[in-house]
N, C-alpha and C positions, 0 to 999 in steps of 0.2 A: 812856318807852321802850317800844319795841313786845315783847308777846311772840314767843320765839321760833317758828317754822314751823317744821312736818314738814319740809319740805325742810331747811331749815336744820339739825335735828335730827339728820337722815340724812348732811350732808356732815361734820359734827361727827363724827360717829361713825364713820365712814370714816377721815376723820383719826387718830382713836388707834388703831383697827385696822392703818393704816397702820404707824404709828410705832412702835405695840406690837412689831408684828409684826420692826421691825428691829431696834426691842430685843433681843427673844427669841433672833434671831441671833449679838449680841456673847456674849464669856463675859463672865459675869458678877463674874469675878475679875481683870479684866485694865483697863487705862485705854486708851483708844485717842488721847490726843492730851495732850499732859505739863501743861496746862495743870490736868487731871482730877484729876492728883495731888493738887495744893493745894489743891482745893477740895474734894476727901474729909477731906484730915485737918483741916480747919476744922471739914468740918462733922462728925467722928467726936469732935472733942476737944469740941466743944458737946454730942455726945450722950451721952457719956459723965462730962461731969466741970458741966454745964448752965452752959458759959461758955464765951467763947473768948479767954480769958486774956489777959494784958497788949499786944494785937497790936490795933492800930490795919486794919481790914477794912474793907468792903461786906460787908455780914452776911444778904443776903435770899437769895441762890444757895444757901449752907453754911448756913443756918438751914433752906431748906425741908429741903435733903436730909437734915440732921440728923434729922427726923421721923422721916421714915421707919429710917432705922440704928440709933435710939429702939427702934420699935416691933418693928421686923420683921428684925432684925439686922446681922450686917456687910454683906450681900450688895450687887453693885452693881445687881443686879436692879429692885430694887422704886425707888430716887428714881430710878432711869432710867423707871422706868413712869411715876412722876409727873410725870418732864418732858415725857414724852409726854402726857399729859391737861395739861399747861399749855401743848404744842405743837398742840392740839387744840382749847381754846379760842380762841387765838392768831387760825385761822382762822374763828370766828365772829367776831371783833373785826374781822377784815380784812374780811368780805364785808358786816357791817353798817355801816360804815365807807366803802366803796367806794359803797354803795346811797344813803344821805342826801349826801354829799359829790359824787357825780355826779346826783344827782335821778334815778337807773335804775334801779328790781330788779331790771332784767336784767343791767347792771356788776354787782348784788351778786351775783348768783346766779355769773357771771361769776368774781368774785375766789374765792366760797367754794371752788370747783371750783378754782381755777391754785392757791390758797396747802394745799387739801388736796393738792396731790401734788406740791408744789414740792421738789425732791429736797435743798437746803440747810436749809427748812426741819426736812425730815424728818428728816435727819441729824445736824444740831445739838441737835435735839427727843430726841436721845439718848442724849446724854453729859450728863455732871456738868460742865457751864459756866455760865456766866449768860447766855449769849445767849437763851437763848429766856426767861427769864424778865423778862429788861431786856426786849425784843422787845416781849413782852405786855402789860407795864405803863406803856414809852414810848406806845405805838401807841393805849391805852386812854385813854389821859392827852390825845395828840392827836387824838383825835378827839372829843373835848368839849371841850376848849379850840375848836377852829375851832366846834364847834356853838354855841357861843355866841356866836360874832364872826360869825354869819349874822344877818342882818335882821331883828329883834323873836322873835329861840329863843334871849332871854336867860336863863337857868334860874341864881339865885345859888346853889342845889343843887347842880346840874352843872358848874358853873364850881367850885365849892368841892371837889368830887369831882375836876376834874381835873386842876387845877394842882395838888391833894394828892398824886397816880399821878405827875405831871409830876417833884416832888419826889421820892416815894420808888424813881424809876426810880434814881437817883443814889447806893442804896442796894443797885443791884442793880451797877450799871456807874458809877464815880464820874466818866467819861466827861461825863456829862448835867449833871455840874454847872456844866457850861462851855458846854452845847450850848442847856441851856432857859435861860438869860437873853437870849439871840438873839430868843427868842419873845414876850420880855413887852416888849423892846423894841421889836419889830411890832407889838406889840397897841400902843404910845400912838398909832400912825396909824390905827386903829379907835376910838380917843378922839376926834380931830380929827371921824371922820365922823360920831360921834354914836352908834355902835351900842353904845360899852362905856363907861362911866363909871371916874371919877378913881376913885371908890370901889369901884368893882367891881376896877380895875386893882389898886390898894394892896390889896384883900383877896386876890385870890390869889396875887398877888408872899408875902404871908403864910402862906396854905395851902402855897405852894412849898416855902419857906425851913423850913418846922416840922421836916418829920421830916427836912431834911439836917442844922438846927441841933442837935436831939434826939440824933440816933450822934455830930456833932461832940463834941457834951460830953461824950457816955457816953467816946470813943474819948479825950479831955482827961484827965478822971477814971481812965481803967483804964490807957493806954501814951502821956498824956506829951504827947498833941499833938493842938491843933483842928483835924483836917482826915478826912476820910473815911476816908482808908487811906493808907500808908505806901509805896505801889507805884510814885507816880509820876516818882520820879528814876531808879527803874534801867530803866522803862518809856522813859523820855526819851532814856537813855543807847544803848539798845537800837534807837533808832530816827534816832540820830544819830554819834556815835562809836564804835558798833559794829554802823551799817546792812549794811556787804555781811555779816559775819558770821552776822547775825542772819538775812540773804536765805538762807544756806545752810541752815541751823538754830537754833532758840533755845537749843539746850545746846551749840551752836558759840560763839556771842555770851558764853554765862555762863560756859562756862571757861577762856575767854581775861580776859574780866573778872576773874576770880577771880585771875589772876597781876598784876592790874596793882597798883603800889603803894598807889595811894589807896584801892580796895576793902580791901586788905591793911589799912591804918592803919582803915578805919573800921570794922573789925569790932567792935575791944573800945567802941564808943561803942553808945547806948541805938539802937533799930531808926526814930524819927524822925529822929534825928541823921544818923544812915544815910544817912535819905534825902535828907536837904539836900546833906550829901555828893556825890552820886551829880546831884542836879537841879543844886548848882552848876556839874560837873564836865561837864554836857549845856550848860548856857549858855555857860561861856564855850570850848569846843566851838563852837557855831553863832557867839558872836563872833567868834571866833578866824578862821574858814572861813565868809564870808560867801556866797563865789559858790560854793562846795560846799555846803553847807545850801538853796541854791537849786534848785541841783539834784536835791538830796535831794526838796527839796518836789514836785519836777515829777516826779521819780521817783515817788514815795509816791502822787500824783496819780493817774499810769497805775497803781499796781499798786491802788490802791482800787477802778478804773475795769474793769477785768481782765474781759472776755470768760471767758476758760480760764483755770487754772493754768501759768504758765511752762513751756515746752515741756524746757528744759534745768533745770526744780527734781528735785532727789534727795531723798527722804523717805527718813532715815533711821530705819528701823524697830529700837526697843528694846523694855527689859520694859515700859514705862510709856508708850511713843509709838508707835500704827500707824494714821495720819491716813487714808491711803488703805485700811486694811483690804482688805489684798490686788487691788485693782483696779489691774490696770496703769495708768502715766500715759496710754496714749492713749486709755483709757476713763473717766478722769476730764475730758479735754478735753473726748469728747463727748459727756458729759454734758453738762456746763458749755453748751458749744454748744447744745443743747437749749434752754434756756431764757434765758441770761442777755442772750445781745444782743437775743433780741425783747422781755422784760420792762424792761430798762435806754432801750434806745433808744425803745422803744413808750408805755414809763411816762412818761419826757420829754416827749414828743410830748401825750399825754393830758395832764398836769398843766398843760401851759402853754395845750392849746385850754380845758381847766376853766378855769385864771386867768381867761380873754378874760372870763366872764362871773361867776366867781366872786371876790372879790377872797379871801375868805377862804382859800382855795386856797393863797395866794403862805405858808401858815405852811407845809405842808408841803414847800415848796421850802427854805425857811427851816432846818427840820430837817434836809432834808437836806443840805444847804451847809455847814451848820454841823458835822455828823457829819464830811461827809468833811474839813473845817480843822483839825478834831481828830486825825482819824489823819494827815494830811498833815505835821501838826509832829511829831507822836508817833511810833507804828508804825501801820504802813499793808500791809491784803492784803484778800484776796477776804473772807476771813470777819470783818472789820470793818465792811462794806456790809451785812450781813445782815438788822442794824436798821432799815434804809432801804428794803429789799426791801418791807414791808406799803404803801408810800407808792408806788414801781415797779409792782407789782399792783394797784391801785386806777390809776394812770395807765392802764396799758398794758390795764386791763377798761372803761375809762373810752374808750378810744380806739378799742376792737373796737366797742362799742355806738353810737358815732358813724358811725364805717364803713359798721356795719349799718341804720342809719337812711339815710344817706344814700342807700344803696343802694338801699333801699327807695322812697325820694322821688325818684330816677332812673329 
């Protein structure tokens, strides 16, 4: 691996100045999107009692921030700063990433600039969520995976390295444990061509599987049940028998749930039991409403796909929820407008001219297809694209240096 450049150095460091800087704006007492909530007291009940008690989690978002609430106190200040320096790095993985995967320093130089002021980034890069942590560990994990399914930059190091980040992304977002087997199923067509071996395949299918199997049993041992976390039925439910609710708001969706009988009955059952409850009660739901579930999908579709935020969405602002932090809606669109249709539509465009010559290329098509079949069944909005965004940036820097060549050769 190359050491980093002064340039590189400098757009890095921009970046947390960046992020720092919006940090410093929130108060530090306050959540701005409800999701914040539950990932403080995860990670306050780890820092104070060094466990997070009989509850089946993803435990890498509430671990790091625990650190910091460890060392440096309740305040939301300080793991908001360290999400920023993980939203910081972030952009040196995108711009190094965009550079060997396009064959251009100038696509990298390219990505470092658009992902340091990319205003989703920045934003996200500042709450207590797993987005930018999943973000930085997916993104690190694909981009050594494909460097090894490039033509003789076999590295069983880096291939062991990254299928390990591939796995412990799953740990951040248990999302991925459904998204990276997509990936090792494309790699057995880099088996056929010769570039990856049977044995290299079954080795990092292995490095993958370690540390999701590792929390699986801790999560067995402590609350009851082999599976990541415990979130996915009322997640399920949220995105199918209580989609328009949930389109309004998520505490619209959960206090309607809370009156219905079956949540009623499965309270006094163990919090796995819950959730089979809840995932049964989303299946046969989508039985039950087949050409509604269709629709559902093609709905969740466009809103993954989303230019702006919904012209007609109401943010409800509480003690624990202020998403838009006081920006009117039609200063959130054009934002939005700013960036998203030329990165989405331009990223497109770039990834598929890379395919032509790249075959390696078609995994990060791969992730992304797969990201968005996952919020398509599940729940689906702008801020579940965000992961897919480093893959969008590397297209769409990939497609300006094309531009710019040709122009040049005209």
């Amino acid at each position: 691996m190359k050491k980093i450049r002064p340039a590189e150095w400098l757009w890095v460091l921009a970046a947390f100045l960046i992020r720092a800087a919006f940090v410093f704006k929130l108060d530090p007492a306050r959540f701005y999107q409800i999701d914040e909530g539950g990932f403080a007291a995860d990670a306050r009940r780890l820092a104070q009692s060094g466990t997070f008690g009989p509850h089946a989690l993803a435990p890498l978002a509430p671990a790091f921030f625990a650190g910091f609430f460890r060392l440096l106190g309740p305040s939301l200040l300080y793991p908001r700063l360290g999400d920023a320096a993980l939203g910081a790095l972030l952009v040196l993985v995108v711009g190094r990433m965009a550079e060997e995967l396009s064959g251009s320093r100038r696509a990298g130089l390219f990505a470092l600039a658009v992902s340091c002021v990319y205003p989703f980034f920045v934003y996200y890069s500042g709450l207590l969520l797993s987005e930018t942590i999943y973000t930085l560990i997916a993104t690190a994990g694909l981009w050594l995976f494909i460097r090894n399914l490039k033509p003789g930059r076999f590295s069983p190091a880096l291939w062991a390295a990254g299928t390990f980040l591939l796995g412990l992304s799953a740990l951040a977002r248990p999302e991925a444990e459904f998204i990276i087997p997509c990936l090792f199923v494309l790699a057995l067509f880099f088996i056929r061509s010769g570039r990856l071996s049977r044995k290299a395949w079954a080795a990092g299918v292995l490095c993958w599987i370690f540390p999701i199997a590792v929390w699986c049993a801790r999560n067995k041992l402590e609350a009851g049940t082999f599976k990541l976390d415990d979130h996915g039925g009322i997640t399920l439910l949220e995105g199918t028998m209580l989609l328009n609710l949930n389109e309004i708001d998520t505490g619209v969706a959960v206090a309607a749930l809370k009156k219905m009988p079956f949540y009623q009955q499965a309270q006094s059952l163990p919090e796995p039991e819950q959730d089979r409850v809840y995932f049964r009660q989303a299946l046969g739901f989508m039985a039950g409403h087949p050409a509604q579930t269709l629709g559902q999908w093609g709905y969740k579709f466009v809103s993954f796909w989303r230019f702006y935020p919904r012209p007609g969405k109401r943010y409800i602002d509480t003690a624990t929820s202020e998403p838009n932090m006081g920006l009117g809606h039609a200063a959130l669109i054009a934002v939005s407008l700013l960036t998203e249709p030329w990165l989405i539509l331009g990223g497109l465009w770039g990834l598929f001219l890379l395919l032509r010559k790249r075959a390696e290329i078609s995994a990060l098509l791969v992730f992304v297809l797969a990201t968005m079949g996952i919020h398509m069944v599940s729940v689906s909005q702008m801020r579940y694209r965000l992961p897919v965004m480093p893959e969008m940036i590397l297209g769409f820097c990939a497609l300006a240096n094309w531009l710019l060549e040709k122009r040049k050769r005209t």
